[in-house]
N, C-alpha and C positions, 0 to 999 in steps of 0.2 A: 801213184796215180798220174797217169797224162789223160792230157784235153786236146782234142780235136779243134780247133777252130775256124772259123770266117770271120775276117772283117772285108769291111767294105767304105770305098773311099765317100767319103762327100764332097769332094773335088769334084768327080767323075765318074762314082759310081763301082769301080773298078772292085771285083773281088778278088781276095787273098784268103787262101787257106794255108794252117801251117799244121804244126803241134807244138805244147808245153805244157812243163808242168806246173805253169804258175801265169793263164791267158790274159789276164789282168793285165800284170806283169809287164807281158810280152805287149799289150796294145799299150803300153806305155813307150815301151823301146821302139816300135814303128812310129808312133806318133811325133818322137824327140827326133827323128829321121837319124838313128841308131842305124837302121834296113835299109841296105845299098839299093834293094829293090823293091820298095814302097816310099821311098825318101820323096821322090816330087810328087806321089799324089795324097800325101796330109792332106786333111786332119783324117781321122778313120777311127767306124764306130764298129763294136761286137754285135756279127747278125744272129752268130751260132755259134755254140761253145756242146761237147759231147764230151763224157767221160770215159777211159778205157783203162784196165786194170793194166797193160802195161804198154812196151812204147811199141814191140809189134804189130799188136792191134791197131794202136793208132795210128802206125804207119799207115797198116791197110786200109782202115775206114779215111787217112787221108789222101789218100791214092783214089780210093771211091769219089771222093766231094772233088777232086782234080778232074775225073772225068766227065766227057762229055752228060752222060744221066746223072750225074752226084750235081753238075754244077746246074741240068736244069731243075732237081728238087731244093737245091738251094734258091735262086729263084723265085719259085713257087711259095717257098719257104716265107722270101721276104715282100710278095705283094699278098 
């Protein structure tokens, strides 16, 4: 199983979509600033997490929340 994810900074607000298969996990390794590229904007909390039965799906559905309409229902999502 892979997870689609968002986090999003509380620094700055900044959102970050990735996939794994363990999102927990993974908002730990961003937060230890593990991630070249989320390192200066810690700390960062999970907006949205989605499950997909494998990692092409979640490829696509994260290509979708990358895009300009994925990132404004993320948005939406989070006011």
């Amino acid at each position: 199983m892979f997870y689609v994810y968002a986090i999003q900074s509380l620094k700055d607000k900044h959102l970050y979509i990735g996939i794994s298969k363990n999102p927990e996990k993974r908002l730990k390794q961003h937060n230890a600033g593990m991630t070249k590229s989320t390192k200066p904007r810690r700390p960062f909390k999970i907006i949205y997490e989605e499950s997909c039965k494998d990692r092409v799906n979640a490829r696509k559905r994260e290509k979708y929340f990358k895009s300009g309409i994925g990132r404004e229902f993320l948005k939406r999502f989070i006011e």
